[in-house]
N, C-alpha and C positions, 0 to 999 in steps of 0.2 A: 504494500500500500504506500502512495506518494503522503508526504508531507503535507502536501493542498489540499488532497483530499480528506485525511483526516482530521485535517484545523476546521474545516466547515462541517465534518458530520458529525462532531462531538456535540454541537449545538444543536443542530438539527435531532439529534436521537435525545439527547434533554430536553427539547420541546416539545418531539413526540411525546415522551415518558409523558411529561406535564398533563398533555390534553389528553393521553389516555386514563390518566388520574383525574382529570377533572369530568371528564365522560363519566366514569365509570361511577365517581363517589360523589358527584355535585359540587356547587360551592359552599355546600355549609359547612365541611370542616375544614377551608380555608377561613372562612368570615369566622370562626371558633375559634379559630390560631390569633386570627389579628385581635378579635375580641379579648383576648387574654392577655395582650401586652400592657402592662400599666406603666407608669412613670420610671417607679425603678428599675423594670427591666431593661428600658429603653438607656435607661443611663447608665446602668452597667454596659452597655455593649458599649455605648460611645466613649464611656472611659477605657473599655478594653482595646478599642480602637485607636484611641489617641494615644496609650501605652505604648503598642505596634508600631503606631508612624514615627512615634518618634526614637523608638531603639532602634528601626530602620534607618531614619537619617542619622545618627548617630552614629552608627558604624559603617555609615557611605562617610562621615566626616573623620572618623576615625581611623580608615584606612588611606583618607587622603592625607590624614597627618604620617601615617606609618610609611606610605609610598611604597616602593617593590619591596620593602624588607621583611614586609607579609605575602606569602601565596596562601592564594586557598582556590582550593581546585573546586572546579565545576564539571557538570556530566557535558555542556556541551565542547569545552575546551579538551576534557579528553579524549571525546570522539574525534575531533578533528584531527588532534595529535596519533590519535590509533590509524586515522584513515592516513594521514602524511605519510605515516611511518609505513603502510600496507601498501602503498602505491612503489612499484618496481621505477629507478631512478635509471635514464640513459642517457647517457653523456654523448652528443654528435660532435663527428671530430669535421671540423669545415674544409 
């Protein structure tokens, strides 16, 4: 399976999911879900949220202070580096 492909059908098959869920069960235990949300809930999540955003920018600042003296590996840096390294190298002599 291509890349393109699967970036657009992840959505697509969770919106299917959705509407089969909403076919099958109706909206009333959606509007029971929202119905349940009170003040506190709602502000716990937005302080869990703003906790998140900001130990994220925090160690985007963090590592700009550190510069190359940290690595930290990621999955697509070393696919690349696997696929570099898997690619047969020839040398034309002119």
């Amino acid at each position: 399976m291509s890349r393109t492909w699967w970036r657009w059908a992840r959505p697509l098959v969770g919106a299917a999911i959705l509407a089969l869920l909403l076919w099958r069960l109706g909206a009333g235990p959606f509007l029971d879900g929202v119905r349940t949300i009170d003040a506190r809930s709602l502000s716990v999540a937005a302080g869990i949220t703003a906790l998140t955003t900001v130990c994220s920018a925090w160690r985007s600042v963090a590592m700009d202070w550190a510069g190359d003296s940290v690595v930290i590996p990621c999955r697509k840096t070393a696919r690349k580096k696997k696929k570099a390294m898997a690619k047969p190298t020839t040398h034309r002599k002119n």
